[in-house]
C-alpha positions as CSV (number, residue, x, y, z in Angstrom):
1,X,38.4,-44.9,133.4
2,X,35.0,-43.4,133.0
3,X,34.0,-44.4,129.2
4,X,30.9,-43.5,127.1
5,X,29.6,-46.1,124.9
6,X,26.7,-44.8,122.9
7,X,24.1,-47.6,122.4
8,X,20.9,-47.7,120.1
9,X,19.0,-47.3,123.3
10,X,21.4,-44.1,124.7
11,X,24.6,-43.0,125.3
12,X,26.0,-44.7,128.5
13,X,28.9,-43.8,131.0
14,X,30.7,-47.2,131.8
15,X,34.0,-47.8,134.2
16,X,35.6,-51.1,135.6
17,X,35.9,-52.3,138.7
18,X,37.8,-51.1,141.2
19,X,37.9,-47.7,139.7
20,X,41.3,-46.4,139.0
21,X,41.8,-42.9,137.1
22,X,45.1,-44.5,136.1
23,X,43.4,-47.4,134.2
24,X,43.0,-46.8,131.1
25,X,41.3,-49.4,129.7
26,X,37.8,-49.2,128.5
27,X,34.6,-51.4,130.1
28,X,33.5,-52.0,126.9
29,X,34.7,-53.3,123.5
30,X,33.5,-53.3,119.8
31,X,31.9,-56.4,120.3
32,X,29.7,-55.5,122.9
33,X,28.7,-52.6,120.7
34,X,27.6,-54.8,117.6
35,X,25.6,-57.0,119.5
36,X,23.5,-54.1,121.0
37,X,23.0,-52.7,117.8
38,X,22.3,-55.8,115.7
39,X,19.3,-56.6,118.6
40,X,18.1,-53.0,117.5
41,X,18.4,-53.2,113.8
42,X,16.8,-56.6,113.7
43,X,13.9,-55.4,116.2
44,X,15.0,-58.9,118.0
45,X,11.6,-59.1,121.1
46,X,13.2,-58.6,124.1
47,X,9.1,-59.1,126.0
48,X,10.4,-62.6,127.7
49,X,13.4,-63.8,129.5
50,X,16.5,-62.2,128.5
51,X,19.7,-63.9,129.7
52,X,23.2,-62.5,129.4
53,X,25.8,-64.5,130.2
54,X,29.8,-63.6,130.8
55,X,29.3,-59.8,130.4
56,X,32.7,-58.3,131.5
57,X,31.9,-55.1,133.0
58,X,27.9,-55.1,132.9
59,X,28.0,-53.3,129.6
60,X,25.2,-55.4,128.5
61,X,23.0,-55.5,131.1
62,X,22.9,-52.0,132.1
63,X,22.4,-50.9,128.1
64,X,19.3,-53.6,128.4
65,X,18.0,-52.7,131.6
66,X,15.0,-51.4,130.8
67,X,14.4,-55.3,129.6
68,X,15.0,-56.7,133.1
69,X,17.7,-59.2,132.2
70,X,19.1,-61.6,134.0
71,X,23.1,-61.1,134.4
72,X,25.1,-64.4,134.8
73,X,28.6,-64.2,135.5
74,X,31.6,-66.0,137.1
75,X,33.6,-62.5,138.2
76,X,32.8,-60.5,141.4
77,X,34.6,-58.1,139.8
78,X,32.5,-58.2,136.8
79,X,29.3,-58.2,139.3
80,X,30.1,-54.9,141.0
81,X,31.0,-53.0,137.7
82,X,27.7,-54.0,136.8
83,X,26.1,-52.6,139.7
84,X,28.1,-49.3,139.9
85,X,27.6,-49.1,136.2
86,X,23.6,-49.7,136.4
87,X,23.7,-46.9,139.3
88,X,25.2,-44.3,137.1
89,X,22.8,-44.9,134.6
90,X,19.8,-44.7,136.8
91,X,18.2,-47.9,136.5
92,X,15.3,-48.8,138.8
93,X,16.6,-50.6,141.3
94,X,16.1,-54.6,141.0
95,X,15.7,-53.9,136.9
96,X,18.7,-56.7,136.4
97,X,18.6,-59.6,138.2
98,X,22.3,-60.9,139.2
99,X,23.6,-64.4,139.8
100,X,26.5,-66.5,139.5
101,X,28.0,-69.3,137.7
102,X,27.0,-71.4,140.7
103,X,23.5,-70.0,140.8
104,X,21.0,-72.0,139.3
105,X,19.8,-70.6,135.7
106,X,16.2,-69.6,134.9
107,X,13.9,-72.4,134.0
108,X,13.0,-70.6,130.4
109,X,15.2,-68.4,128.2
110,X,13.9,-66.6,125.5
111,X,16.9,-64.7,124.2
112,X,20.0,-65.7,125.3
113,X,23.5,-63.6,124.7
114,X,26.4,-64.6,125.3
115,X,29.8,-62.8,125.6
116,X,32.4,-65.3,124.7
117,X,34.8,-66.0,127.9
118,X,38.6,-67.0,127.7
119,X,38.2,-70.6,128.3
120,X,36.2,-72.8,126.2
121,X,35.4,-75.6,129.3
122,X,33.7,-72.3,130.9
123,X,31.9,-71.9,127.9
124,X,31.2,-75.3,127.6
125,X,30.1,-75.7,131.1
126,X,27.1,-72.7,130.6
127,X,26.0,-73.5,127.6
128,X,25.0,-77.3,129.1
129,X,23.5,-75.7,132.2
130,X,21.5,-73.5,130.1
131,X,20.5,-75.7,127.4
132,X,17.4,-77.2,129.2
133,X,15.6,-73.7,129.6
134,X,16.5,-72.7,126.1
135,X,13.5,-73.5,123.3
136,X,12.9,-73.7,119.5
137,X,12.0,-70.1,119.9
138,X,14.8,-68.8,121.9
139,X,16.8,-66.2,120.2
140,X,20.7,-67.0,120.6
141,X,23.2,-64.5,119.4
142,X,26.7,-64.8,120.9
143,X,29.3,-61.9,120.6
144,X,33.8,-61.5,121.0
145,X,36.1,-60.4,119.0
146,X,37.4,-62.2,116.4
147,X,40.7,-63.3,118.3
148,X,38.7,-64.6,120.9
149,X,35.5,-66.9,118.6
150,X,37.4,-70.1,117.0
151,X,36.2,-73.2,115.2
152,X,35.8,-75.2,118.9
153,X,33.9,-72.4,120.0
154,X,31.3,-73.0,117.2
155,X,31.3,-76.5,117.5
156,X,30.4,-76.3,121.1
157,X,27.4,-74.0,120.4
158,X,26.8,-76.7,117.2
159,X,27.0,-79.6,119.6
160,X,24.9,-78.3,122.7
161,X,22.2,-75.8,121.5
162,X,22.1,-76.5,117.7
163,X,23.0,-75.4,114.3
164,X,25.1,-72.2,114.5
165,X,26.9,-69.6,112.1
166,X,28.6,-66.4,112.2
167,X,28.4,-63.0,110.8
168,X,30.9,-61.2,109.2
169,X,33.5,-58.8,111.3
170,X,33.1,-55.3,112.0
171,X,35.6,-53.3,114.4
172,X,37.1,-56.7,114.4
173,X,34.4,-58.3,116.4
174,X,32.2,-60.7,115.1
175,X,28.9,-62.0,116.3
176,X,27.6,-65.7,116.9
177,X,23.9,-67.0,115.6
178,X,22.6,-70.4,117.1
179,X,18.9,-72.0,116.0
180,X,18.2,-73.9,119.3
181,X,17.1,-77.7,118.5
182,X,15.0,-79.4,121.2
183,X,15.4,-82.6,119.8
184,X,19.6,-82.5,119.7
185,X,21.1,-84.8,121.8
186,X,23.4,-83.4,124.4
187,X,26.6,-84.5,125.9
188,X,26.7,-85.1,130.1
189,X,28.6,-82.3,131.6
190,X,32.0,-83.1,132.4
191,X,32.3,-80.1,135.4
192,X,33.7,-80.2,137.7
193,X,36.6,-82.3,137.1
194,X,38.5,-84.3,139.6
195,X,42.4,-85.5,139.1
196,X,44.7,-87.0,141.5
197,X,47.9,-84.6,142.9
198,X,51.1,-86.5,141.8
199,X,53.8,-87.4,144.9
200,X,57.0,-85.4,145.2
201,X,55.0,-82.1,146.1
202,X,54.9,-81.6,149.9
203,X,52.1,-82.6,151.9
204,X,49.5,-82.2,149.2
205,X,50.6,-85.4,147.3
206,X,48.5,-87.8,146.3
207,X,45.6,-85.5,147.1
208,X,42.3,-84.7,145.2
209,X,42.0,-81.6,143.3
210,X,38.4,-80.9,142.2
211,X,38.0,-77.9,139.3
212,X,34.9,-76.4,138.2
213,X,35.5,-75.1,134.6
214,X,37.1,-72.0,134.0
215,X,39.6,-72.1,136.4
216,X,43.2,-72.1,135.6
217,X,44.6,-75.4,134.3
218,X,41.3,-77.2,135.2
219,X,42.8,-80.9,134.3
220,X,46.4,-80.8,135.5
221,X,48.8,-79.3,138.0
222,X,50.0,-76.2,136.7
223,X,54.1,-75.9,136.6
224,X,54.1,-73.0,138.8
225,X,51.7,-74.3,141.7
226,X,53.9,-77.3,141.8
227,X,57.0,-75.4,141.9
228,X,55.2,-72.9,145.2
229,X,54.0,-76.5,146.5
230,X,57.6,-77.5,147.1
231,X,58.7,-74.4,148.4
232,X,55.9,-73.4,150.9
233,X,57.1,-72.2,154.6
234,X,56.8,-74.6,157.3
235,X,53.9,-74.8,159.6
236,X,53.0,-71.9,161.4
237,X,49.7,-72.2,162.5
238,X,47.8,-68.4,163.1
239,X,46.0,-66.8,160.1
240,X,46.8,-67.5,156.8
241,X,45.3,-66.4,153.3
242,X,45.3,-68.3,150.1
243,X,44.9,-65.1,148.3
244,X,43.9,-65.6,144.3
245,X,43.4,-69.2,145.7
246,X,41.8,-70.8,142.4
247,X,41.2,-74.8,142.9
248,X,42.3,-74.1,146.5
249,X,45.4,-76.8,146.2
250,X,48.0,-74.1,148.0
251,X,46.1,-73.6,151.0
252,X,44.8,-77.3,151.0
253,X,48.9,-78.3,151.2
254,X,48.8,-75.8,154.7
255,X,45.9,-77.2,156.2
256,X,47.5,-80.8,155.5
257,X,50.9,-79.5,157.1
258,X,49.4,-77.6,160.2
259,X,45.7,-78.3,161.1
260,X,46.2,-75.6,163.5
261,X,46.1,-72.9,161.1
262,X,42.9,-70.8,160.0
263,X,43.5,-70.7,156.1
264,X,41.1,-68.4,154.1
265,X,40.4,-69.1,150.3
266,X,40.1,-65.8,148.2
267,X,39.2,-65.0,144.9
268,X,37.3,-62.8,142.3
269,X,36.0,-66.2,140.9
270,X,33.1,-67.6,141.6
271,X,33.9,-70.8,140.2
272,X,37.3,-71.0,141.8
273,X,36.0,-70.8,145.3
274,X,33.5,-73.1,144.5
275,X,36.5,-75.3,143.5
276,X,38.3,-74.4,146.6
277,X,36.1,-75.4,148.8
278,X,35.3,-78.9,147.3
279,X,39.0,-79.5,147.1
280,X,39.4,-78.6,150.8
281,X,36.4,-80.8,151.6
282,X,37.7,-83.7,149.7
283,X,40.5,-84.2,151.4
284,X,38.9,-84.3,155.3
285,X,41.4,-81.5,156.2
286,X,40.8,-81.4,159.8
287,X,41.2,-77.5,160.9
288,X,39.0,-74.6,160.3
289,X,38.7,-72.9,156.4
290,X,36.8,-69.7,155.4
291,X,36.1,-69.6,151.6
292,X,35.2,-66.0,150.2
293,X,34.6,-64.6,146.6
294,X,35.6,-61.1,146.6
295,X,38.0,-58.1,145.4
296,X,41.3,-59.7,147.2
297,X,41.8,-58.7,150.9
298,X,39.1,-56.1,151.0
299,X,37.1,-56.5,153.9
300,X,39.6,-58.0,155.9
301,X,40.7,-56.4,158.8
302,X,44.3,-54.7,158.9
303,X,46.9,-56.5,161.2
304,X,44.8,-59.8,161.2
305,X,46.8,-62.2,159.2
306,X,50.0,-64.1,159.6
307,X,50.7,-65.4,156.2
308,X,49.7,-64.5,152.7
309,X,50.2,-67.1,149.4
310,X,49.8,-65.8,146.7
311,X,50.2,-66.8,142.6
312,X,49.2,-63.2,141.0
313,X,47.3,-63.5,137.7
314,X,49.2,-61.2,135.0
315,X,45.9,-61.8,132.6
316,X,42.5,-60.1,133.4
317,X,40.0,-60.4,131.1
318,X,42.0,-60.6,128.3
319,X,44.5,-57.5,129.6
320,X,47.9,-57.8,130.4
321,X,48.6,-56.1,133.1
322,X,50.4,-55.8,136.8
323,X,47.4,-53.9,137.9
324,X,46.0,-57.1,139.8
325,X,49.1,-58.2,141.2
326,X,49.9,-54.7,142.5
327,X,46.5,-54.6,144.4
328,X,47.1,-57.9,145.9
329,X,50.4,-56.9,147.3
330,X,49.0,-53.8,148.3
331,X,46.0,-55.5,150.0
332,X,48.4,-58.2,151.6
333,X,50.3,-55.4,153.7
334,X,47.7,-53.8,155.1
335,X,45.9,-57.1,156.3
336,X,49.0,-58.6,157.4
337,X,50.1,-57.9,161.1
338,X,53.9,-56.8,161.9
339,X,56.1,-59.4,161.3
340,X,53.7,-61.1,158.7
341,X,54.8,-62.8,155.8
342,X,53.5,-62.5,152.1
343,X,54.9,-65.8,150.2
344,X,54.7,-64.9,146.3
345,X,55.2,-67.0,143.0
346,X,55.6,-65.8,140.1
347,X,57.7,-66.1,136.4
348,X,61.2,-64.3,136.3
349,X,60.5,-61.7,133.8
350,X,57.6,-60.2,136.2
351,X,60.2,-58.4,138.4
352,X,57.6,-58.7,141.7
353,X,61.2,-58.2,144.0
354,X,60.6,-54.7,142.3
355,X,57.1,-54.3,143.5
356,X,57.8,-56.2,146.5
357,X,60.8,-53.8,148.0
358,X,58.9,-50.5,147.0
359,X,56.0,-51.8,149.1
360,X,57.3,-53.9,152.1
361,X,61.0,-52.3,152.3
362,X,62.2,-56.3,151.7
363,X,62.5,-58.8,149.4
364,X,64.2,-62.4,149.8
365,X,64.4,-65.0,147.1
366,X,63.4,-68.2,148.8
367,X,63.8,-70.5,145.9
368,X,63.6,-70.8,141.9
369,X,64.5,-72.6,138.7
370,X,64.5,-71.2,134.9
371,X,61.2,-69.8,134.9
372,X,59.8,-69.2,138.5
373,X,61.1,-67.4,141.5
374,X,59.1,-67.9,145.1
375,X,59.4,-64.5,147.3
376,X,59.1,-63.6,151.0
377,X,58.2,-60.2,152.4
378,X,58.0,-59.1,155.6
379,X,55.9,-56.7,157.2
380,X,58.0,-54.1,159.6
């Protein structure tokens, strides 16, 4: 969906990414819109290093481009809506410099925004690595809607960066104001965390799981994972594609099983594949692993994979939708050579046998309980 958000600096035309004329939902949101125009109405200097952090679809950035900010983000996804979207709106090329949640931050921030994300250890996680480059001066506004800014989420910008309050909501989005205090004392930062796998779950018990914030039940086993851990086919050796891999512990268990096989970790998250990989690595899996952050199983060549695992997301950035899982399944045909398997996992109510038969011709329930089924198609 191509939308236009007018900004106190222009009107802009913004779309997500991938682009899909059947998506419908917009790249920016009310909140995104208040911060841009309470920097205008309060003539806020944007002369030193601007820093935005968690924009969703490079809304921000491209509306402050001509302020060459720096664009931090843990979504690939995120990153090339950005680009496409500072394309369309001709900015100079190089006018917003992009890194990751991995990246190292810049050494001094003068304004620093902040788009609230979904999970408060991610937030918690940025705020610490930014706090040393942030100053007395630094300029601090933070910016969701009000569903998304609780009390914990002002605490954390209370106990990192210093005193903080809010403003009141408009369009049901409200905005976040922190006075940076050099002196405050800050807490260590507790990311990545590490937890021991419990037994009873297949060749990845007992293992280390390491989790850099912000991915999907960071401090525990999720129920689902541990249900697809039990049910996972049998070595196979060949190709095989943790695909949406997030701490990597699904395609650590196939490794474990079959050293012969080449597994690949995917996923849109930066910090998942950063999470991925130090799981895999703490565990001395002997075998070969690729880890790549990307859109799925784009770039990977058709007919060059044996086996595809994957646990869909139904949540992205904050909209429900089967959009993602549909692409996934989509992406696992084509890169799967005839005979290949994708092996999904998902809750009952999703109906991916549905999704699964339109697209493959064949569904087979391998296993599930109350609330999760694990599925098996095969490519023709």
């Amino acid at each position: 969906m191509n939308d236009r958000m007018t900004t106190p600096w222009g009107e802009l035309a913004l779309t997500r990414f991938p682009e899909d004329p059947r998506d419908r939902l917009r790249a920016w949101d009310a909140s995104d819109a208040y911060l841009l125009r309470h920097l205008a109405e309060e003539r806020v200097p944007l002369s030193g290093t601007v820093v935005v952090v968690g924009d969703r679809w490079g809304a921000l950035a491209t509306a402050l481009a001509a302020h060459r900010p720096v664009h931090i983000t843990d979504s690939h996804l995120a990153q090339e809506a950005t680009r496409a979207n500072l394309a369309r709106a001709g900015a100079e090329p190089g006018a917003v410099r992009l890194l990751t949640t991995q990246d190292p931050p810049p050494g001094r921030i003068d304004v620093l925004l902040v788009r609230v994300p979904k999970s408060l250890a991610l937030l918690e996680d940025q705020l610490l690595r930014l706090a040393p480059a942030v100053h007395a001066g630094t300029v601090v506004v933070g910016t969701g809607m009000v569903k998304e800014i609780h009390t914990s989420t002002l605490q954390l910008f209370e106990r990192i960066l210093g005193p903080t309050r809010t403003s009141l909501a408009e369009k049901k989005a409200r905005l976040i104001f922190c006075a940076p205090d050099p002196a405050l004392e800050r807490p260590a930062n507790p990311w990545p965390y590490v937890y021991t796998l419990p037994d009873g779950i297949g060749p990845a018990s007992g293992r280390t799981v390491v989790n850099h914030a912000g991915v999907f039940c960071a401090d525990r086993l999720d129920i689902g994972t541990r249900f697809f851990l039990g049910h996972l086919p049998d070595g196979r050796g060949g190709r095989v594609v943790d695909l949406g891999c997030g701490n990597g512990v699904v395609g650590t268990a196939v490794a474990l099983a079959d050293p012969s096989a080449e597994v690949l970790f995917v996923d849109e998250s930066f910090q998942a594949v950063a999470s991925a990989e130090a799981t895999y690595k703490a565990n001395g899996v002997p075998g070969h692993a690729e880890f790549r952050v990307g859109d799925g199983l784009a770039g990977v060549p058709s007919g060059s994979v044996d086996l595809v695992l994957n646990n869909p997301p139904f949540h992205t950035h904050q909209a429900t939708t089967d959009a993602t899982a549909w692409r996934m399944f989509t992406g696992a045909r084509r890169a799967l050579r005839p005979g290949g398997e994708l092996w999904v996992i998902g809750n009952r109510h999703l109906g991916y046998h549905v999704k699964l038969r339109k697209l493959f011709g064949n569904s087979r329930l391998v296993a599930s309980d109350p609330k999760f089924v694990v599925l098996k198609a095969v490519k023709r």
